[in-house]
N, C-alpha and C positions, 0 to 999 in steps of 0.2 A: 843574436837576434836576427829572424828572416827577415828579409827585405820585403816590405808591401806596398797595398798600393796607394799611390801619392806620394812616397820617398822619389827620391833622387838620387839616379844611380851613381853609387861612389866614384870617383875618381881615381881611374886606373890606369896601366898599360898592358896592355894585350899585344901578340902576335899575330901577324898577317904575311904570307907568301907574295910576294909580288914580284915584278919579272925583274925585279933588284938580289930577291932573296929574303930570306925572314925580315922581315918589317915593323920596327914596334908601333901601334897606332893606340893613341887614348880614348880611354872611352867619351873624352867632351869630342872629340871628332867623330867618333861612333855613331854615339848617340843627339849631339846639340844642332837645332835645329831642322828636325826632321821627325819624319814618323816613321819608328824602325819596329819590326817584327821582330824578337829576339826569343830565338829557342836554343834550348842545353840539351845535353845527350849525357851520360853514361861517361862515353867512350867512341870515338871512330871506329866502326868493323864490327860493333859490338853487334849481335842479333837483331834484337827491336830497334837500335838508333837504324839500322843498314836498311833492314828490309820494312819500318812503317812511319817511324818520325823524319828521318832525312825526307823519304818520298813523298810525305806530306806538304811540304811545304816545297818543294818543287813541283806538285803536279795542280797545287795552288796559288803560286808565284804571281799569276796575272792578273788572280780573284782577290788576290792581299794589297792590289795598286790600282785594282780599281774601286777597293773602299777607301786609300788614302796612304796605302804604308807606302814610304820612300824606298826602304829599303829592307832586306831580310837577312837576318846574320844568324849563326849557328855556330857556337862556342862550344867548347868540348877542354877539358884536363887534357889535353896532348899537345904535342908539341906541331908548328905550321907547317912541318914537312907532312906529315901525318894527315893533318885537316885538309891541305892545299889536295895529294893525293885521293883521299876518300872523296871530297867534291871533284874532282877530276873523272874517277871509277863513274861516278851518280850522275853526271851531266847538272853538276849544279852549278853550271856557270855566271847566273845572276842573281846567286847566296853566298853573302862574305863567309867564309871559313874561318875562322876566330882561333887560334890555341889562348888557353890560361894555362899556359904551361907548370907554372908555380903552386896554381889555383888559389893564387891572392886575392882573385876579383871574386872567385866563388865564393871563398870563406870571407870576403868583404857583405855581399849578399844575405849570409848566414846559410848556403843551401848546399853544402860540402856533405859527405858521407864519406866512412873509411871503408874501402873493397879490401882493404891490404888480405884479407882470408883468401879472397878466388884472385890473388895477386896485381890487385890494378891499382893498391894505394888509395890516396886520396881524391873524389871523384866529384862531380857536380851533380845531385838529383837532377831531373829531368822532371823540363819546364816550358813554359812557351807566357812568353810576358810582350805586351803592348810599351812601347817607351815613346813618348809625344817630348819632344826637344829637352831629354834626360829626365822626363817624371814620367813613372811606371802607373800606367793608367789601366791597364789589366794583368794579373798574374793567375797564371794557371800551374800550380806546383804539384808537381808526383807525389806517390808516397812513395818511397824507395822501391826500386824494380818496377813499379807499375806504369801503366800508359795506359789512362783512361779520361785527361782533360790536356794534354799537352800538343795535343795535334794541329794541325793547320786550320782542319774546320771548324772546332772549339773556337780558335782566337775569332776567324771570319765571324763566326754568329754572333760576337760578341762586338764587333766594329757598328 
């Protein structure tokens, strides 16, 4: 079942890079108490995550905090050496870089796809969802491969 809106993001742990090294952090710390902008990708490096949904919400970072988001995260199936790098390359330095390396929290969502054909396994559709202290109060989900509601200023029009 996909996750929608007014659930409550399940309870998980996720990867994060920090200046300790891969970091497990939960998503009650993620997400509770705050208003977090949370987009998925595909894959890091992949075409459309590199060159239109990463830079989306980096080149709207300031417009996403001044209607209220605390903060902006960007999960991806890879692993946080991987994420930590790719927001490195992008100067996304004030977007958490998330791995679901397992992609337990994906397939907790319901929003997994198998790539295993163009060899990338199991992957997260691509998404851009509003979370108000862990209940999803906008979701904007792909259709697999697509990008046409998941972007930065999609979510903005909708705050």
């Amino acid at each position: 079942m996909t996750i929608k809106v007014g659930d409550k993001i399940p309870n998980a742990e996720l990867m994060m890079m920090t200046e300790k090294g891969p970091t497990k952090v939960s998503t009650s710390d993620l997400f509770g108490g705050k208003k977090v902008a949370l987009f998925a990708v595909p894959g890091a490096y992949t075409p459309t995550c590199s060159a239109k949904h990463l830079p989306s919400f980096i080149d709207n970072s300031s417009k996403l905090a001044e209607k209220g988001v605390n903060e902006i995260v960007c999960l991806s199936v890879n692993d946080p050496f991987v994420m930590a790098a790719w927001g490195k390359e992008h100067n996304a330095g004030n977007i958490k870089m998330v791995a679901d390396s397992d992609a337990s929290f994906t397939k907790a969502l319901g929003v997994e796809f198998d790539a295993s054909g163009a060899g990338l396994g199991i992957r997260s559709r691509r998404y851009s969802m509003l979370v108000d202290d862990g209940v999803v109060k906008q979701l904007n989900l792909e259709e697999t491969g697509g990008y046409e509601v998941s972007d930065a200023g999609t979510l903005l029009g909708q705050l």
